[in-house]
C-alpha positions in Angstrom: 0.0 0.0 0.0 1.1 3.7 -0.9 2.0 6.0 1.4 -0.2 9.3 2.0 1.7 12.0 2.7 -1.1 13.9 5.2 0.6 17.2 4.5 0.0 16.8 0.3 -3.7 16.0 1.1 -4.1 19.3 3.3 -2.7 21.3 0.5 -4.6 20.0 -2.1 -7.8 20.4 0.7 -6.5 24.0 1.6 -6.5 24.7 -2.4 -10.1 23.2 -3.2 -11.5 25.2 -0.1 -9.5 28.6 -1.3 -11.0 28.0 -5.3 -14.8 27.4 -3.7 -14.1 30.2 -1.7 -12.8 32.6 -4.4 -15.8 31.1 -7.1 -18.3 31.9 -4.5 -17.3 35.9 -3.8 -17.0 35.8 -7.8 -20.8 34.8 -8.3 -21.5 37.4 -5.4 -20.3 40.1 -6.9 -21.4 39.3 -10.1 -24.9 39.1 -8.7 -24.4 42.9 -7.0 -22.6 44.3 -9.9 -26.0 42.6 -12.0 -28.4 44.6 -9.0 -26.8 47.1 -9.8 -27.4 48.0 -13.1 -30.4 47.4 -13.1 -31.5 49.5 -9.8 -29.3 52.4 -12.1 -31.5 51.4 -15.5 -34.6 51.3 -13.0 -33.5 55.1 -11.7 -32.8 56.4 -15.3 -35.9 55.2 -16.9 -37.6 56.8 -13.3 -35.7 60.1 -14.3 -36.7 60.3 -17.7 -40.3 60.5 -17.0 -39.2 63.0 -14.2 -38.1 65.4 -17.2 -41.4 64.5 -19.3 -42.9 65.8 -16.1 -41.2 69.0 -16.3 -40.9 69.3 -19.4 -45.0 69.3 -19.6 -45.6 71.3 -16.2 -43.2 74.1 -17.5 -44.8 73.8 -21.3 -48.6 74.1 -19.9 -49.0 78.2 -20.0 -47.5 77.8 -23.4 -49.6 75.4 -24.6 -52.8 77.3 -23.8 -51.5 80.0 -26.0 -50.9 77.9 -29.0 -54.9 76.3 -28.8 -55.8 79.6 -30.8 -54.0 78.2 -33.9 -57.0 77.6 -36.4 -54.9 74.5 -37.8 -52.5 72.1 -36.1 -48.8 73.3 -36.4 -48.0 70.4 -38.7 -50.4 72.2 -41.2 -49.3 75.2 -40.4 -45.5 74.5 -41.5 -46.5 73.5 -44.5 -46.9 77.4 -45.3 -47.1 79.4 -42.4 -47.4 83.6 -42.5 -45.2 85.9 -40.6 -47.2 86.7 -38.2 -47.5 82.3 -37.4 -44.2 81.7 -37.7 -43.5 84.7 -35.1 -46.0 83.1 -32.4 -45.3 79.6 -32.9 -41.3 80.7 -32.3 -42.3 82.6 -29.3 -44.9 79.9 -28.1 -43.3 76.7 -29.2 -39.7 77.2 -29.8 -38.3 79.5 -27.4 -40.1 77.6 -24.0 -38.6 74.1 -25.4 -35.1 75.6 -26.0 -33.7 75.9 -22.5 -35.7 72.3 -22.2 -34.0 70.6 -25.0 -30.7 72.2 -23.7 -31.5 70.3 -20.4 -32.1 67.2 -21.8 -29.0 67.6 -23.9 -27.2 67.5 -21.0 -29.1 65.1 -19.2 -28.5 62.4 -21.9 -24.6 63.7 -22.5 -24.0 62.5 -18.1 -26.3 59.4 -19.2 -29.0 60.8 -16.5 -31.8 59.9 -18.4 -33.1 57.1 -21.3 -33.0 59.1 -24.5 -34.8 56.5 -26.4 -37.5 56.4 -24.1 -37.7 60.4 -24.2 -37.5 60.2 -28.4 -40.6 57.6 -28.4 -42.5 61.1 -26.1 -41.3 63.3 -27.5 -40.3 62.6 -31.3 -43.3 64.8 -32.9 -42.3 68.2 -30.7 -38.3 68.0 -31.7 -39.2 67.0 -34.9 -41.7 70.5 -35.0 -39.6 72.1 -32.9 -36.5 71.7 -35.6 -39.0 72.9 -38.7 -40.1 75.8 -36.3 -36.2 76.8 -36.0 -35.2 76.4 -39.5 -37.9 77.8 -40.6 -37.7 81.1 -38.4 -34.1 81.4 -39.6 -32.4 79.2 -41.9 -30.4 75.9 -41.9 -27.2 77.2 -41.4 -28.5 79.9 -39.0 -30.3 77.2 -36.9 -27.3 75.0 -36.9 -24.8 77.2 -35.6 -27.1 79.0 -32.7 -29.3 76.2 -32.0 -28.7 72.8 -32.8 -25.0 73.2 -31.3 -26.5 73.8 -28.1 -27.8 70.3 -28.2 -25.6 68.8 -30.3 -25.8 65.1 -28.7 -29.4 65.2 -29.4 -29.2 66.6 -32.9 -27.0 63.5 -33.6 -29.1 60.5 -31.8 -32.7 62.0 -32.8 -31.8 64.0 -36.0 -31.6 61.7 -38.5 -34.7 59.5 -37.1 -37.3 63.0 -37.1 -39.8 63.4 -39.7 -37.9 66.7 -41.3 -34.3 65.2 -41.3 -34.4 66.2 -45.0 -34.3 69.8 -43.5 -31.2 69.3 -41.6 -29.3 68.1 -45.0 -27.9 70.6 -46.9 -31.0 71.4 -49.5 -29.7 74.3 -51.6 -33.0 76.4 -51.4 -33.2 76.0 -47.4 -29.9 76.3 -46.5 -29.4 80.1 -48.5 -32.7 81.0 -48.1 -33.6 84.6 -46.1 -34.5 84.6 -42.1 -38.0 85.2 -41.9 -37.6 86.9 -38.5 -34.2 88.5 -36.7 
């Protein structure tokens, strides 16, 4: 019969337990690291609806202007006057700058779930860029507007209805400012 050598056997015992050990605080961690990203998904997607809570409490005096339009603003891009291009810039456009700008920088720190904000709010940025370029013109609009929320002009600009306006069209981009 072989001999054991009693001090081999604890090592290899000693090793077994320290691997266990070691595989167990991996799964734990894994597990925390796994609670954790969810409880910071959980507080994003909490956060974001936080904003669309804002963003409609700070909107309502605005909104109650804009209900004297005789036609939505949709039809109304389509040709609009001076005279509704100057309210729907002071009633639509201006309040959802500084709102936009905050959500620009919500989604820039990762504070927020854009793509749950886009799905709310796709139709407004999308009339809220026409509104812009329309008041101005493309290049105008770019350079004092859209670079203030340049992280959202890039996720949500080329998924809006008017993403043909942000592309260089000829007649657009050298056409006059309707307003100063």
């Amino acid at each position: 019969m072989a001999a054991v050598s009693w001090g081999s056997v604890a090592d290899w015992a000693q090793a077994i337990s320290s691997t266990v050990v070691l595989v167990l605080i991996y799964l734990q961690m894994r597990q925390v690291n796994s609670q954790m990203l969810q409880n910071e998904a959980q507080e994003r997607f909490r956060r974001s609806w936080e904003f669309v809570r804002l963003y409609r409490d700070e909107l309502r005096e605005f909104e109650h202007r804009l209900e004297s339009l005789p036609h939505p603003i949709d039809t109304i891009l389509e040709n609009p006057s001076p005279s509704q291009l100057e309210l729907l810039s002071a009633n639509f456009l201006q309040p959802r700058l500084h709102l936009f700008i905050l959500l620009n920088n919500l989604v820039q720190h990762q504070e927020v779930d854009e793509r749950v904000l886009f799905g709310y709010l796709e139709d407004e940025f999308n009339q809220f860029v026409q509104i812009g370029i329309k008041r101005s013109n493309l290049q105008q609009f770019k350079k004092e507007i859209a670079a203030k929320m340049n992280l959202l002009m890039t996720l949500w600009g080329t998924q809006i209805k008017c993403n043909e306006l942000l592309k260089a069209h000829k007649g657009i981009e050298n056409a006059e400012p309707t307003s100063a």
